[in-house]
Phi, psi and omega in degrees: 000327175283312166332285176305353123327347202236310190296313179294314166352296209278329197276359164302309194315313171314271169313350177280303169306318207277314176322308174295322199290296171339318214253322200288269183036273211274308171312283150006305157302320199247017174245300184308340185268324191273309179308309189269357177270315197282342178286319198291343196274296198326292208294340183281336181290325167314296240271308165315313157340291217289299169324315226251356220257118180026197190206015182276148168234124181237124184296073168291162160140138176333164170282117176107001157330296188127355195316322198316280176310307138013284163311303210286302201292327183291323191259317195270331163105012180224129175270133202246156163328122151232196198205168184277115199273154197236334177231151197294143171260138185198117155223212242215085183251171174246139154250178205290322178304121167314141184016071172217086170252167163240141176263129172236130164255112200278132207232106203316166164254003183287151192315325192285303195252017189272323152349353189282323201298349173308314168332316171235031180287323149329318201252341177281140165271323181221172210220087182231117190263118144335100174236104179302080181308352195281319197261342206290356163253003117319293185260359194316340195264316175316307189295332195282307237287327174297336166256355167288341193271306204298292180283329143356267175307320175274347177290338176284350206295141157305132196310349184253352180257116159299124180301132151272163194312136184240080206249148175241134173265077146332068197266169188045080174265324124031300176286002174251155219257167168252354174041264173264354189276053182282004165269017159272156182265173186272011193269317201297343185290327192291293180308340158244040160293290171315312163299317180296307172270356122313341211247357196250324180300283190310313161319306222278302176305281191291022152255350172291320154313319169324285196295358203086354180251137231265181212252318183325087190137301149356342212097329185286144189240121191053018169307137171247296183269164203271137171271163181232191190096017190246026167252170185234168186244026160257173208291132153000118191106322211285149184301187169275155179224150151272359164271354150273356193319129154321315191305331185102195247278147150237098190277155191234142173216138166259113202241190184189155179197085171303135168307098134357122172215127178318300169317338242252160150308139169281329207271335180273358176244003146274350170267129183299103183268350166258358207304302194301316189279001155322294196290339168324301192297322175304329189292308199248031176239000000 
């Protein structure tokens, strides 16, 4: 009788415990599944955010660039006399998509005030840096260092800031001559004019940053500190690519923008030197 007194004892006990394990369990589960509901509703309310964060292109890029003529040609559909603008620009374009505009913003290029374009980094979808391919094995180390400043700042950006879209305009192809390649057009010479001698500048930097010696001297006018946004996801050793960027996708579009002049062919002053970054913009707007 005691026995059987004591053996139901042990299997209360028993079931008490095995219960208590349970209920921790069962809590245990049910705090990991609500814990994990409540990150996944953050990170999608971010995500939502960030995507949902302005429609604006803001037009970057060294001074004489074309950035100006650009702006114009987007909005009036005519490129006008321009001069180097010292202040941000800003209008209104429609694109080809039904009711779909973009605020395009022309952000100046002098050393002192092209930093302004931070400013409106909240409002960018894209991003498109201006380059005078005509001019650009000249001055190529002054451009890359503007853009190396440029991919700098969006690779620090926070992980909750979606990156915009980033394209380089090989502008003003119009001015190259295609010579003996002539079955090449003069928008593909500009872009891989532009691509080669950006992509050798920008290497010039990050080995120099590699080795321990500072960027001062590069094309930079008073830079002190060293910048980073130059890394890549190709093997190891490997030069810099813009097909490796870390950063995601960098795109090349080769454009032109004639000055109006009366005299001019009318049928040559219909043709459309932006047409490929239109459809960029239809793509990525």
């Amino acid at each position: 009788m005691e026995r059987s007194k004591s053996t139901q004892s042990g299997n209360t006990k028993t079931a008490s415990l095995v219960d208590s394990l349970t209920n921790a369990q069962s809590i245990a589960l049910m705090s990991f599944i609500v814990a994990l509901l409540i990150v996944t509703i953050i990170v999608f309310s971010t995500k939502r955010r960030s995507k949902a964060r302005g429609n604006a292109l803001l037009v970057v890029g060294p001074p004489d660039a074309g950035k100006t003529a650009i702006l114009s040609k987007l909005v009036y559909g005519q490129s006008l006399q321009t001069h180097t603008s010292l202040q941000v620009n800003s209008s209104v374009v429609e694109l080809s998509t039904p009711s779909k505009n973009v605020r395009v913003v022309d952000i100046p290029g002098h050393p002192r005030i092209r930093d302004q374009f931070r400013e409106h980094l909240d409002d960018a979808k894209a991003i498109a840096f201006v380059v005078d391919a005509s001019t650009i094995s000249r001055n190529g180390a002054t451009v890359a260092e503007h853009l190396h400043n440029i991919l700098h700042t969006l690779t620090s950006l926070p992980p909750s800031h979606a990156l915009p879209s980033v394209t380089i305009l090989a502008h003003k192809s119009d001015l190259l001559s295609t010579g003996s390649q002539a079955n090449a057009s003069a928008e593909s010479l500009a872009i891989n004019r532009v691509k080669s001698v950006l992509e050798r500048e920008l290497e010039k930097r990050r080995a120099s940053q590699s080795g321990g010696v500072g960027v001062e001297g590069l094309g930079a006018e008073g830079e002190k500190s060293e910048m980073g946004g130059l890394d890549c996801n190709g093997p190891a050793g490997s030069a810099f690519r813009f097909s490796d960027w870390e950063g995601g996708e960098i795109s090349f579009v080769g454009t032109s923008a004639k000055v109006s002049k009366a005299a001019e062919d009318p049928e040559k002053e219909a043709e459309d030197g932006l047409a490929a970054l239109r459809d960029w913009l239809d793509e990525h707007m």
